[in-house]
Residue, then its C-alpha position, 0 to 999 in steps of 0.5 A: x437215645x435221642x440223636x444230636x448234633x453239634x455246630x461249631x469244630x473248634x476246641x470247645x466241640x471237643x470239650x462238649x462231645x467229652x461232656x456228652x459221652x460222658x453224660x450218655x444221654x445222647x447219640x451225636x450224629x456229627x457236626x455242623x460247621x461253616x468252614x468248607x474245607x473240613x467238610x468230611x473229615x472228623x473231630x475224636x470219631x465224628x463226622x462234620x456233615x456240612x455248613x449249618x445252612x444246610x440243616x436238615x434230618x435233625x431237630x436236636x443239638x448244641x452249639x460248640x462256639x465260645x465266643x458269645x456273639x457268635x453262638x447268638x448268631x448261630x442259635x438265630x440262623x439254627x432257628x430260622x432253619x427249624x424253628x422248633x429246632x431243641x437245644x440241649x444241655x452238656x452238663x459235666x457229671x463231675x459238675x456240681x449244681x445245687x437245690x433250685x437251680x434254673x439252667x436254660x437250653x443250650x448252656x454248658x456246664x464243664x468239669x468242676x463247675x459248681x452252681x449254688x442253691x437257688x441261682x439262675x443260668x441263662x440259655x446258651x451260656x458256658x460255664x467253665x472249668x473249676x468256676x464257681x456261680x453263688x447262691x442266687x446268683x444270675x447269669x445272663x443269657x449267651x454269657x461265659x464264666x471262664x475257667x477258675x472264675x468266682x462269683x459270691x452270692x446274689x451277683x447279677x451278670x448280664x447278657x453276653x458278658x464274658x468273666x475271663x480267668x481267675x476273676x472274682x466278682x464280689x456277692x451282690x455286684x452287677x456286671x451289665x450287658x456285653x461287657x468283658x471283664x479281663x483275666x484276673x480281675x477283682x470286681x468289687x464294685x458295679x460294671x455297666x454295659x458295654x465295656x472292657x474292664x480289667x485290673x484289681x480292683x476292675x477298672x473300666x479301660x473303654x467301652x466295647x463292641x458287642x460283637x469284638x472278638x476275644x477268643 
């Protein structure tokens, strides 16, 4: 087996070394992450070796970030590191993922998902509990689709959007980049970039940072 590592020690790291020792594909090393103080200690059996910064011996692994923006900044300081450094998928077996399906490095694919025929997942993307991606769907990269989300056939979703819970996006919508659609929400026309939407049908209620937090 090939030896990884994980960056980030939040919930979501939990999440994906359930993934992966599920998958058995992969030997986890341990865990990098930039908080001192867990220097040493341990997520479910593994160790968290030290700060990202201080990368070295590896050239494989995963980020374990949900926000967005903040797995793009660590998938850029990982690649200054190591430019030749690999992300690797976390693809749940009780996922479904159609005929044709492009998914890119470093995307997660939890429990329950199903991707339909012919979509395209960017890299570094989640794609959550029980959610499920359209036919020819597109995501952009960075992107979540959070758990018990729909998006019907030949939608668009840009880059570092995030799909909140229980939301529907209808087949064919465009939602544009950094934009955060808010849980339960019915989106049954096109979102542009850069906005804070929410409501059923989705309104747009301001327009958003890319680089707020929302988890």
């Amino acid at each position: 087996m090939d030896e990884i590592v994980i960056f980030g020690a939040s919930g979501h790291a939990r999440v994906i070394i359930d993934i992966l020792e599920k998958q058995n594909k992969y030997k986890i090393a341990g865990l990098f992450a930039d908080t001192p103080e867990l220097i040493g200690t341990n997520i479910m059996g593994y160790p968290i070796i030290d700060q990202i910064a201080n990368l070295t011996h590896f050239d494989k692994g995963i980020i374990a970030i949900g926000d967005n923006y903040g797995r793009n900044k660590v998938a850029d300081k990982i690649k200054k590191i190591n430019n030749n450094f690999q992300f690797i998928n976390a693809i749940h077996p009780n996922s479904v993922i159609g005929k044709d399906v492009k998914i890119g490095d470093g995307t997660v694919v939890v429990a329950g998902a199903i991707i339909n025929a012919n979509a395209i997942i960017g890299k570094q993307c989640i794609i959550n509990t029980n959610s499920s991606v359209g036919h020819d769907v597109t995501v952009g990269n960075y992107s979540t689709i959070a758990p018990g989300v729909a998006i019907g056939g030949n939608a668009v979703i840009g880059e570092l959007v995030t799909i909140s819970m229980g939301s529907t996006v209808i087949q064919k919508a465009k939602i544009g980049y950094g934009t955060l659609i808010g849980a339960g929400s019915t989106v049954i026309r096109d979102i542009p970039d850069g906005v804070l939407a929410f409501g059923s049908p989705a309104k747009i209620i301001r327009e958003r940072k890319i680089d707020e937090k929302y988890v």
